[in-house]
N, C-alpha and C positions, 0 to 999 in steps of 0.2 A: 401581768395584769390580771383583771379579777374574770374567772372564768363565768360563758352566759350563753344560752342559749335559747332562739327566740323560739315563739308559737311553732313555726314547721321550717323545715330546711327542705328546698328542692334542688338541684343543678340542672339547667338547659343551656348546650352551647347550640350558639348557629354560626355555621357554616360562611365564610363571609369570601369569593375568592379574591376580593379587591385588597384582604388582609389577610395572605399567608401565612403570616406568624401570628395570628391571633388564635386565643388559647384553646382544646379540645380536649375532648373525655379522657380523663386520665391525668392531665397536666396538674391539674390541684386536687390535692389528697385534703377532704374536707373530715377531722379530727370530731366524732360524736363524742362526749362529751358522757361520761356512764351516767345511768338514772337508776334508780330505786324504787319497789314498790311502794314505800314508805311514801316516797315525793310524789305517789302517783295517786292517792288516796282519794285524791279532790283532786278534780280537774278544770275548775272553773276559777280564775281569778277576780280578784274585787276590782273595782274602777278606781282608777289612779287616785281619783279626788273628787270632790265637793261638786269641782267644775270639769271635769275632763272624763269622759265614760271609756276611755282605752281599760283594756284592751276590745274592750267590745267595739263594732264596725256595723256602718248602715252605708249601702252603695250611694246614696244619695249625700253623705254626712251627716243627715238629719236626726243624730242621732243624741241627747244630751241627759244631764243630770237634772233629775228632778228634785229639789231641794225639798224636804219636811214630806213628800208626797206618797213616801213609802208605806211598810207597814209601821204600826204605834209610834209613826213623826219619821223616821227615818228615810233617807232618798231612795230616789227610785231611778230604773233610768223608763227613758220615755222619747219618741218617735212620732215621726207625723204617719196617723195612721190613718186619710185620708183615702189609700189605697187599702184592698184586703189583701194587696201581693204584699205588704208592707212586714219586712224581716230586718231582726239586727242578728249577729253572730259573731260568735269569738270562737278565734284557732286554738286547738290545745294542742298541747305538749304529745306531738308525736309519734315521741320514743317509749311511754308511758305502755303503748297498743304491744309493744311486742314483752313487754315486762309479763301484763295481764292478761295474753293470747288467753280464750278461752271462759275468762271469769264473766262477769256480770255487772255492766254501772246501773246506776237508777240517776234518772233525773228525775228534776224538781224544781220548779219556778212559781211563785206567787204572781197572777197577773189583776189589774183590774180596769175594769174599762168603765170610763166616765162616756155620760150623754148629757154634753152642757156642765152642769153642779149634778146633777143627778146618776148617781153607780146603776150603772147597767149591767146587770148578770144575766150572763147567755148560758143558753139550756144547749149542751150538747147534743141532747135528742134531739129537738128541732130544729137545729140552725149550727153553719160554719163558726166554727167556736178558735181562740189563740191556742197554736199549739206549738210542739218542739222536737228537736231530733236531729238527726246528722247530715251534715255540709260537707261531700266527699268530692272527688275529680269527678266520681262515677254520678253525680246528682245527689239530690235532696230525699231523705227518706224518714218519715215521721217514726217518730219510738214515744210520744208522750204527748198527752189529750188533758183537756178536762177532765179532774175526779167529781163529778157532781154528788160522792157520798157523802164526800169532806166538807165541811162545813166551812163559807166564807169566815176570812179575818177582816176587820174594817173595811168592809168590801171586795178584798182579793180573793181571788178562787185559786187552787192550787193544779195547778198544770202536773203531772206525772208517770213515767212509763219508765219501762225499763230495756237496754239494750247486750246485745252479748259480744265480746272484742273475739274478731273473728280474723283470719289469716289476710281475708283483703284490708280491713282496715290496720292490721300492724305491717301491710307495707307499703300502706297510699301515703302520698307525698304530704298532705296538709288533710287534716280532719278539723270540721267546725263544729261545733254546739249551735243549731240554728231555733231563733225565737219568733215566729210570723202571727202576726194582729189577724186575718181571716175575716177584720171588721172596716168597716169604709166609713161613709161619707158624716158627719157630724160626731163619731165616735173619736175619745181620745183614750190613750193605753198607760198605763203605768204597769211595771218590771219589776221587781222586788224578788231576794234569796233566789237566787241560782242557785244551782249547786249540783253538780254529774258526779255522784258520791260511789268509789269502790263497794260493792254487795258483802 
């Protein structure tokens, strides 16, 4: 069959004594699969389709394609951002952390926030602005803000920071790329180019 391996691999057995012969640490030898810096270059994958935003994830589901709403026509994904807890995130590739122990990714996201028909740009100096950064076992930790030097595109502001792969994250279980709105009540978000790109 054709070899694949998803977003993160964890193993947790429990304990069960009502099923004695149910399986424990050690009984399955789970076979990693070798990676490449090459393959690790980019860390963010695009969304399946037109209509479907996998690999990306919102706790609520709330989470879809925005058709033509991106940058110059192109989709976007987009969230009920209703809430300012309001976060989508996608798992990457693991195995990539212990390739790149030590180096440096950059993120980067286009985000833009609608009020009604009308583009709302938020000033980072004054106000909770959408930001991005890492989704670990250990918690949430921002690595990427508003660049308020960069000039909008059709309205998007360019979200950006940079992080360095360090010995806890090439051995936690699941690492996410996490995107939180920061924006509430009558504001709506659009998502456009991700991208967690090797330095």
């Amino acid at each position: 069959g054709k070899q694949v391996w998803p977003s993160y691999v964890a193993e947790h057995y429990q304990t069960d004594e009502l099923c004695p012969t149910s399986l424990a640490v050690g009984d399955v030898e789970l076979l990693v699969p070798p990676v490449t810096v090459k393959s690790c270059l980019e860390l963010i994958q695009k969304p399946v389709s037109a209509t479907d935003p996998s690999p990306w994830l919102h706790r609520f589901g709330g989470i879809q394609v925005a058709r033509n709403q991106g940058m110059s026509g192109s989709h976007a994904l987009t969230s009920d951002a209703s809430d300012a807890t309001n976060t989508i995130v996608q798992f990457v590739d693991n195995r990539c952390f212990s390739k790149t122990l030590g180096r440096t990714y950059e993120i980067t996201a286009w985000v833009k926030i609608m009020q009604g028909k009308r583009v709302y740009k938020c000033d980072p100096l004054n106000e909770k602005c959408p930001e991005a950064g890492l989704d670990t076992i250990w918690g949430r930790s921002r690595m990427a803000s508003i660049d308020s030097s960069v000039e909008t595109k059709d309205g998007f502001q360019l979200i950006k920071g940079r992080f360095q792969v360090t010995e806890e994250l090439a051995s936690g279980d699941k690492v996410g790329i996490f995107l939180k709105s920061n924006v509430g009540d009558g504001l709506t978000w659009f998502i456009d180019e991700v991208s967690v790109a090797l330095v």
